[in-house]
C-alpha positions, -999 to +999 in steps of 0.1 A: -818+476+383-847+503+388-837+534+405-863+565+405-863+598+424-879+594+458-911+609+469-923+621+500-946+589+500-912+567+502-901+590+535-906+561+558-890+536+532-858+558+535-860+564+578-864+525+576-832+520+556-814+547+571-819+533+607-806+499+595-775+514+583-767+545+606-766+553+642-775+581+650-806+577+623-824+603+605-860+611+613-889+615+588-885+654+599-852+654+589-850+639+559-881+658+548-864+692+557-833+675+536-855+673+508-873+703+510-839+722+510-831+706+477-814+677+481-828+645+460-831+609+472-828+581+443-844+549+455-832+515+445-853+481+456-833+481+491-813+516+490-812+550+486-787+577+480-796+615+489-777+642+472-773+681+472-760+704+437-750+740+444-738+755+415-710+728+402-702+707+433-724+679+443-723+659+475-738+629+485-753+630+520-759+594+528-760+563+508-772+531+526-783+498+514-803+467+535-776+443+551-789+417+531-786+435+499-751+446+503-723+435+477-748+428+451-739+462+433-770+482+445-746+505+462-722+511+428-757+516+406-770+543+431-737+556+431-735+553+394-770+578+389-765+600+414-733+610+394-753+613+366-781+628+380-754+654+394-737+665+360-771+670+347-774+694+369-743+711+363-722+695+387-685+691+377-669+673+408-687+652+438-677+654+475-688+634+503-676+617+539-670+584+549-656+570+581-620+564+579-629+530+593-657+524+566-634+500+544-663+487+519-672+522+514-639+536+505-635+502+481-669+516+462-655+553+463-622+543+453-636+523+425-654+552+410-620+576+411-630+595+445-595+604+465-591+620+499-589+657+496-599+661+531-600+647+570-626+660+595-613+649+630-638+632+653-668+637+625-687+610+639-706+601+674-677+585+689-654+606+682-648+587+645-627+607+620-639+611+584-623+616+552-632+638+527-634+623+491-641+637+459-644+631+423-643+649+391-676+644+366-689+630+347-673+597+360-645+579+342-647+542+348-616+529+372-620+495+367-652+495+373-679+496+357-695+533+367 
């Protein structure tokens, strides 16, 4: 599967899968300012993952994948290189959010050694709570390939 570091060019590629996959969506201003700020988007045939490094922590900002692309591992191979993409940047553990409710997610996350170190309480419009997962890197395969 071909993943490569997004562009500015592929900014209405990513609003386009982000509005498929998130409500509220994120604008072509926003993810722009995202970008500019330092956080990286790798881009997959129908997904993308954005990430931010600061000094050894990474987190992933969003990760979305086309409905009908879903559970046909383009979410575990972006997953997969924006690991690697991290710890090549000096990242020794990954953090992100996912809706408590989010069951596939927390499957993937799971699958790739991310626990709960964390709850944010009503994180998400509608009062959704999140959970706050993280991993150490580089990745150590949980069954799994990562």
């Amino acid at each position: 599967m071909s993943i490569r570091a997004a562009t500015d060019a592929d900014l209405p590629r990513l609003v386009a899968l982000h509005a498929i996959s998130f409500t509220p969506a994120w604008d072509v201003k926003a993810l722009k300012a995202l970008m500019a700020s330092g956080a990286e988007a790798l881009l997959a045939a129908d997904g993308f993952i954005l990430i931010r490094v600061a000094a050894d922590e990474a987190e992933i900002l969003t990760i979305c994948v086309a409905p009908q692309s879903r559970r046909q591992g383009q979410g575990r191979a972006l997953l997969a290189a924006a690991c690697a993409r991290a710890c090549e940047e000096g990242a020794k553990r990954m953090f992100l959010e996912v809706a408590r409710e989010n069951l596939a997610a927390r499957k993937l996350y799971e699958g790739f050694g991310f626990s709960e170190v964390g709850q944010r309480k009503s994180y998400y419009p509608g009062a959704g709570d999140a959970l706050v997962l993280a991993a150490a890197l580089p990745l150590v395969s949980h069954g799994k390939s990562a």
